[in-house]
N, C-alpha and C positions, 0 to 999 in steps of 0.2 A: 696436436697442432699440425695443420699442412705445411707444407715445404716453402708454397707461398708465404704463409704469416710468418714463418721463421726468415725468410729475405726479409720480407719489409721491416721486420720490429730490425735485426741485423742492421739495415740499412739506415733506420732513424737513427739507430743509436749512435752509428758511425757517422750522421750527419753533427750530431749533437755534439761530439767529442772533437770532429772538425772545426765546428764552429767555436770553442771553449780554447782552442790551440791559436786559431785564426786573433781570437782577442787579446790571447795572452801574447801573442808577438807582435800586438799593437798598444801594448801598457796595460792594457786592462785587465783586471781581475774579474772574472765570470765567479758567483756564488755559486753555493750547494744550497739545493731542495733539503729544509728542511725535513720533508715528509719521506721519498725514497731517496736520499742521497744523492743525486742524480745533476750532473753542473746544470747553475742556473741561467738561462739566456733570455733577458727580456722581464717582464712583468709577472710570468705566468712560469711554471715550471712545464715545459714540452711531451714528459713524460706522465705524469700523475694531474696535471693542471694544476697545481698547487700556486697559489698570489707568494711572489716575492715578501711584500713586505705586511705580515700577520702578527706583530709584537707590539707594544708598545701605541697607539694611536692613539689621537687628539681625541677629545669628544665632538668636537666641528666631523669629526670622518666618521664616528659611529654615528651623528645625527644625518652625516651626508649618505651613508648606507642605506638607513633606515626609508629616507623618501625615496631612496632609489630602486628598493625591493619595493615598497608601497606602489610607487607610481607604475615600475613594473608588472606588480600584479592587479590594478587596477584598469591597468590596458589589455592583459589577457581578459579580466572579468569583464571588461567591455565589449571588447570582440569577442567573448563566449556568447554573451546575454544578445548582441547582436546578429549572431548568424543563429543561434538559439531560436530567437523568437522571428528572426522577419525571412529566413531558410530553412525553413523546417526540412529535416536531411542532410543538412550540409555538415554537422560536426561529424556522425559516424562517416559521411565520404569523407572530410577531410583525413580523419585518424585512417582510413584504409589506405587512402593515396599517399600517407606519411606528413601530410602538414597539420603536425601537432604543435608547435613550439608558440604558435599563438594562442592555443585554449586551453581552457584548464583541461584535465584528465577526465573523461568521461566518468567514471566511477567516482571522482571526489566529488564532481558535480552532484551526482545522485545523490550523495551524503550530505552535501552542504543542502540543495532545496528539501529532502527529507526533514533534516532537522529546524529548517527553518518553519517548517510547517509545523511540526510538534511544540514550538517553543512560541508558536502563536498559541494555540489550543492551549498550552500550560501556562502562559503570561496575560491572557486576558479571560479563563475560564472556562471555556467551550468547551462541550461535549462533541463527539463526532456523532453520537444517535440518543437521543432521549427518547422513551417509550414509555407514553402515559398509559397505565389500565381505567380504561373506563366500565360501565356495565349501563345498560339498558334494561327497563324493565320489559317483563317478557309478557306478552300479550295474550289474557284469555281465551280460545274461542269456547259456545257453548253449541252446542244442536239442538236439535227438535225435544230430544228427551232429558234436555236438562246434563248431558256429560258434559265433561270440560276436558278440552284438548289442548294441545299449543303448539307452532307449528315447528316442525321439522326443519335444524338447521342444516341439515346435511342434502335435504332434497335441492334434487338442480333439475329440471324437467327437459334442458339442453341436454343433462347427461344422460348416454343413453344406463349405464351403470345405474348413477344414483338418480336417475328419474325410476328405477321401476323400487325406490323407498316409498314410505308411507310420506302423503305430505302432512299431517297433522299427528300426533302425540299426545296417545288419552292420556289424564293426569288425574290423582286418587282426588277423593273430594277435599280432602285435609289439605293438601296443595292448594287445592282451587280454593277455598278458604284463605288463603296468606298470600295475597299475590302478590305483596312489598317486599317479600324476599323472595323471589325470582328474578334474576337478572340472566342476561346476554353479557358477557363479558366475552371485551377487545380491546384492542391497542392501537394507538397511536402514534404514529411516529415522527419524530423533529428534528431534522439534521441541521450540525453546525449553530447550535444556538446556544445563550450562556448558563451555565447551570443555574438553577435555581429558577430558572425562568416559569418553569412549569412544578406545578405541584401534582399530588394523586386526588383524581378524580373522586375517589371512593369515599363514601362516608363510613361511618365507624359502623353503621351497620352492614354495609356491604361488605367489608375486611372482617366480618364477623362469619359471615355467611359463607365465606371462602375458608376459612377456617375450620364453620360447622361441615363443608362437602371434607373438607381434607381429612377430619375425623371421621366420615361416611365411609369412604372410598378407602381410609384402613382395616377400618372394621369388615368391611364386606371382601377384602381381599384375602384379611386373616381367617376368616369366618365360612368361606365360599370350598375351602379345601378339608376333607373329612382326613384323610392320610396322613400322621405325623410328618412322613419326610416332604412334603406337597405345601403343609401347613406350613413349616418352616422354612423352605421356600417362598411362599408366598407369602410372609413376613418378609423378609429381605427386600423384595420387591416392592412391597407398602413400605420398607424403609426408606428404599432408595428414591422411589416417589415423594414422600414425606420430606426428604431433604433435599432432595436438587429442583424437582418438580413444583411441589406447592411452595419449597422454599423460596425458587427463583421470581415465583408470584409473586409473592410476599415482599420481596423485596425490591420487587417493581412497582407494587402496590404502594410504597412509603416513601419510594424516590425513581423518579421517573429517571434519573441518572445514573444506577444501577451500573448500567452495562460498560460505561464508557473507560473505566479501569481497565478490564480485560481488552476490549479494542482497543486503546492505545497500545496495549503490551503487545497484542498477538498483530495487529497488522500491518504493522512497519514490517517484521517477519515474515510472514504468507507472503507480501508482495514480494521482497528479494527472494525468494523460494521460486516464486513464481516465474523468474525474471531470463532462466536458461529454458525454461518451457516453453515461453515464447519467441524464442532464439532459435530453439527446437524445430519452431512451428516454421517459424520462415524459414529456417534451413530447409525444410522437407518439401515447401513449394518452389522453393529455387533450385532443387538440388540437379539439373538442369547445369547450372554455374555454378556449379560449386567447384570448377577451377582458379576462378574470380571471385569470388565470394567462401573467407574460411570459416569457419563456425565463429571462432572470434570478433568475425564483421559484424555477424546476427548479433552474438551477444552484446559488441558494444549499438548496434541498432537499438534492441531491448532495451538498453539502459538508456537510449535519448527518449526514448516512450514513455518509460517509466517515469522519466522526472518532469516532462513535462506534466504526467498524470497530475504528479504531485504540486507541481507551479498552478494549474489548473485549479487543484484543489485549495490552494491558498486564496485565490482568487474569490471562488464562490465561499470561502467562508466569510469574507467580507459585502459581497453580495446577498447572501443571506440575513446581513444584519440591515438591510433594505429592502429586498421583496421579499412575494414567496418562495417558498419550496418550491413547485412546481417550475419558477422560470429558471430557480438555481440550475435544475436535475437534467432542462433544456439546452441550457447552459455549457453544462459542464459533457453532454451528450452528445452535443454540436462540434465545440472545440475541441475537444480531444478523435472525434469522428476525420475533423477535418486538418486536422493536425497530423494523424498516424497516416491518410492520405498522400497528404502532399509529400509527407516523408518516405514512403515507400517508391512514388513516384521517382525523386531525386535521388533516392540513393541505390536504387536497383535498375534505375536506367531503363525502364521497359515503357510502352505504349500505355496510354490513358486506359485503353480495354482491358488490359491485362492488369496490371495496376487497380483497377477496379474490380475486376475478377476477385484475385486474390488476396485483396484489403479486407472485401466480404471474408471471405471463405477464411483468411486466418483470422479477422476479428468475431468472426461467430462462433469458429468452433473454441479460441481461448475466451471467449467469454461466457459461453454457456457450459463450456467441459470441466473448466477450470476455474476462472475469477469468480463468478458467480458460488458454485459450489463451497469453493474456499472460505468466502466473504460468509454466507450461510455457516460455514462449521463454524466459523468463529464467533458469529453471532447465539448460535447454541449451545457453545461452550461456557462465553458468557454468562448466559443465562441459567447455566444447569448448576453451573461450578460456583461460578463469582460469590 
């Protein structure tokens, strides 16, 4: 403790016992603070804030509590939601400049749209990504001499790589005989729609025929290695394929809503993971002011991003139960583009150029380096594991 806080606390107290002396040789009796002992002067105890009178109350004063924490917090929540959405920027400047006493906590915030988002998806159904398997029958070709090929899905003629592949793919004549069980299998994908909406494409022959490859593809892996220790190894490997791989098939094949278990679970997580990387990220273009700016600023920036993401995201799930995909995805690309903008602009205080500079350059490299990436593990985690 400095010399200073020991005068001041000193000096209160010896106001206090002034003041408690002053009453008593005026009739009055000054109470004692229930909580520290401390005489009490007024309503409030001076030392600890503790309320004089906490015993015994009406239910009239608990029900008059009750609207007045309400209405109280009903007024933060409204000037949250109001500099929230029509100042984008203004809550993390306010919390740096210290006018917090009218919003809620950046961090609660987070938690509160966080979960209101998840308890829309869990109260009316929705999946966050449905992914139908379809297949496509795969198309003959023949030549001059009667062979039968079919064409290469790997060739790109753009690529310079896989343009110098074959584009077509001789195929035995017993193939070229059965050409109802050759398919192209691919997916589909549906965001924000109600489970059950979509079912699996596949016919029982086609989930058959995935089946017969996934017994192929063991057999020739356990089969392909002459080495006991090689062969057994490459068991393992058909094992692990057999179960995560054709299994994750399999169970995309039968319910296009497979996935949406594991994404509920893992991406509330990744994002707040995510959330001091981006805090990170403007630290390191600003670091410039980073007299004026302490990493706590970035973080609580981060967090007004973040929860926008997620208000955003409530948004286009309701959206989505009206158009397409496509306008959602515009959507939700625009506002949140134009949001993290204007928010940078107002709360780092720099030029429209600069501002734009570095809006690019931070939203490209956390969303290609990191959001993206993340969003991807999680979606193959999904799918391997689930």
């Amino acid at each position: 403790m400095s010399d200073m806080q020991a005068i001041l606390e000193t000096g209160a107290a010896a106001g206090i016992e002034y003041a408690a002396s002053r009453m008593t040789e005026q009739g009055e009796k000054p109470g004692k603070c229930a909580n520290c002992g401390a005489p009490l002067i007024g309503p409030y105890c001076a030392v600890c804030g503790q309320e004089r009178d906490t015993h015994r109350r009406s239910v009239m004063d608990l029900v008059h509590d009750l609207i007045s924490d309400i209405a109280s917090f009903d007024s933060r929540l409204l000037h949250t939601a109001q500099a929230f959405l029509l100042q984008p920027g203004e809550l993390p400047r306010a919390f740096r400049e210290g006018r917090t006493r009218r919003y809620v906590p950046p961090l609660r915030l987070y938690f509160f749209v966080t979960l209101v988002f998840f308890l829309i998806l869990g109260g009316f159904n929705i999946a966050i990504m449905q992914l139908q398997v379809v297949a496509t029958p795969v198309k003959i070709i023949y030549d001059a001499k009667g062979d039968a090929f079919i064409k290469n899905p790997a060739y790109d003629p753009g690529d310079p790589d896989q343009g110098r592949l074959p584009k077509l793919i001789r195929i035995s004549k017993d193939k070229a005989k059965d050409p109802a069980g050759m398919f192209n299998f691919s997916t589909r994908p549906y965001f924000f729609q109600r489970i059950g909406r979509y079912h699996s494409g596949l016919t029982r022959e086609m989930r058959a025929r995935i089946e017969k490859n996934r017994q192929r593809v063991d057999r020739e892996i356990a089969g392909g290695a002459k080495d006991p220790r090689k062969a057994a190894e490459a068991k393992k490997v058909g094992g692990w394929m057999d179960k995560h791989f054709y299994g994750g098939l399999s169970r995309l094949a039968a319910d296009p809503a497979a996935l949406n278990e594991p994404l509920t679970t893992w991406i509330p997580r990744v994002l707040f993971l995510l959330l001091p990387l981006y805090a990170l990220l403007c630290a390191a273009f600003y670091w410039r002011q980073r007299k004026k700016f302490y990493l706590v600023d970035h973080l609580i920036f981060s967090l007004s991003v973040h929860t926008f993401t997620f208000l955003a995201l409530i948004v286009a799930v309701g959206l989505a139960q009206l158009v397409s995909g496509g306008l959602v995805f515009w959507f939700l690309l625009a506002s949140i583009g134009i949001y993290v903008f204007l928010s940078i602009h107002r709360f780092y205080e720099q030029s429209w150029f600069w501002t734009t500079v570095k809006f690019l350059s931070i939203s490209g490299i956390y969303t290609i380096f990191f959001l993206l990436p993340a969003l991807g593990a999680v979606i193959a985690y999904g799918f391997l594991y689930s």
